[in-house]
N, C-alpha and C positions, 0 to 999 in steps of 0.2 A: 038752299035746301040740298043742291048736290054738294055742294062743299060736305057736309054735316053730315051726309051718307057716306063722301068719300074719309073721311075723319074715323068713320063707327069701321067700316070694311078695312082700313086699314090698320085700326087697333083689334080687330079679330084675325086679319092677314097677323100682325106682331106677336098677338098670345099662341096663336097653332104653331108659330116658328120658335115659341120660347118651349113651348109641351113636345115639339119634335125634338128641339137640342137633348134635352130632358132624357123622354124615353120614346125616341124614334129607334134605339135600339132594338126594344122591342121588335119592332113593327121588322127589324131586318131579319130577324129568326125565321119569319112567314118568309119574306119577299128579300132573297139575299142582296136583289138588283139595287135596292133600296137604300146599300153600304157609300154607292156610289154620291150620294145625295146627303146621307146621314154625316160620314166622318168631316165633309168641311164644313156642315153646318156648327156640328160640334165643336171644330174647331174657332170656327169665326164666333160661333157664344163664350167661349170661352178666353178667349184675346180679348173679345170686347168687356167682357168684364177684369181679366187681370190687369189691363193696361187703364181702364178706369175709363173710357171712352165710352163717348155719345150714340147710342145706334142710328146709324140712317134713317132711322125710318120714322122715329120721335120727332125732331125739327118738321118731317112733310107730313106728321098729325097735324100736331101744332097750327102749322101752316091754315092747313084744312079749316082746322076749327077757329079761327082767326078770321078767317073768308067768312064763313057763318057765322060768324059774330059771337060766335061762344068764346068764353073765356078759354084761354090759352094757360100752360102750365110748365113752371119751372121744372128744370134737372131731368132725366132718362122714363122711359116706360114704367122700367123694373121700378124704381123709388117712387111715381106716383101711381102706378097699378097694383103692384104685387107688391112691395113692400108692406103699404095700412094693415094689408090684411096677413101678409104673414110672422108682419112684426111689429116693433112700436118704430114712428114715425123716424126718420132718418137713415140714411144709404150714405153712409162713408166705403172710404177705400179698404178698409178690413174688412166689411161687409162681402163688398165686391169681390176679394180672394176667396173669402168661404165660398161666394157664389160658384164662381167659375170653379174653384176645388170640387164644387159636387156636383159641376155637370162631368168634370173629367172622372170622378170616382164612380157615379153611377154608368156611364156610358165603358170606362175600363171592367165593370164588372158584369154590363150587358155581353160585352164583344170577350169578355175570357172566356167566359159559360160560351158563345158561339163557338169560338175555337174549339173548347172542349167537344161539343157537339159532333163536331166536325169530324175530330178524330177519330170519333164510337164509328 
């Protein structure tokens, strides 16, 4: 049972870290402290998807749900979470460039518009 809990909390810890990459920019317009935390996560989602790599943190789901006796699941988060739903079934390495392309695109045009801000 705690396996199963720790399995669910850390595919909700996975999705809040994949929605910060995303637009934690956002969030830095209110709270500029918050740059400090946003740009390497940015970063690290974004390597992790150009380089085509495994997140940490899938294998010790996996894990998790293996201990509780749930079925366990091939290939990354993104491919078996977010993918079904935002696309049709498969996560290649073109996939993954787009990905990481529009975590850097949207977060380059969160932190332009801050700079701009900045300067007013």
């Amino acid at each position: 049972m705690y396996n199963a809990i720790a399995a669910d909390l850390l595919l909700v810890f996975h999705l809040g870290f994949i929605c910060f990459v995303l637009a934690g920019g956002l969030l830095v317009l209110k709270w500029r402290w918050l740059m400090i935390l946003h740009l390497p996560a940015v970063a690290w989602g974004a390597l992790i998807e150009f380089q085509g790599w495994l997140c940490p943190l899938t294998p010790w789901e996996q894990q998790f749900r293996k201990a509780a006796g749930q079925a366990g699941y091939h290939g990354d988060f993104i491919g078996h979470y977010i993918m079904p739903v935002l696309y049709p079934p498969g996560l290649d390495h073109d996939t993954q460039l787009v990905l990481g392309g529009t975590v850097i695109l949207i977060n380059a045009i969160i932190y332009g518009w801050i700079i701009l801000r900045c300067r007013e």
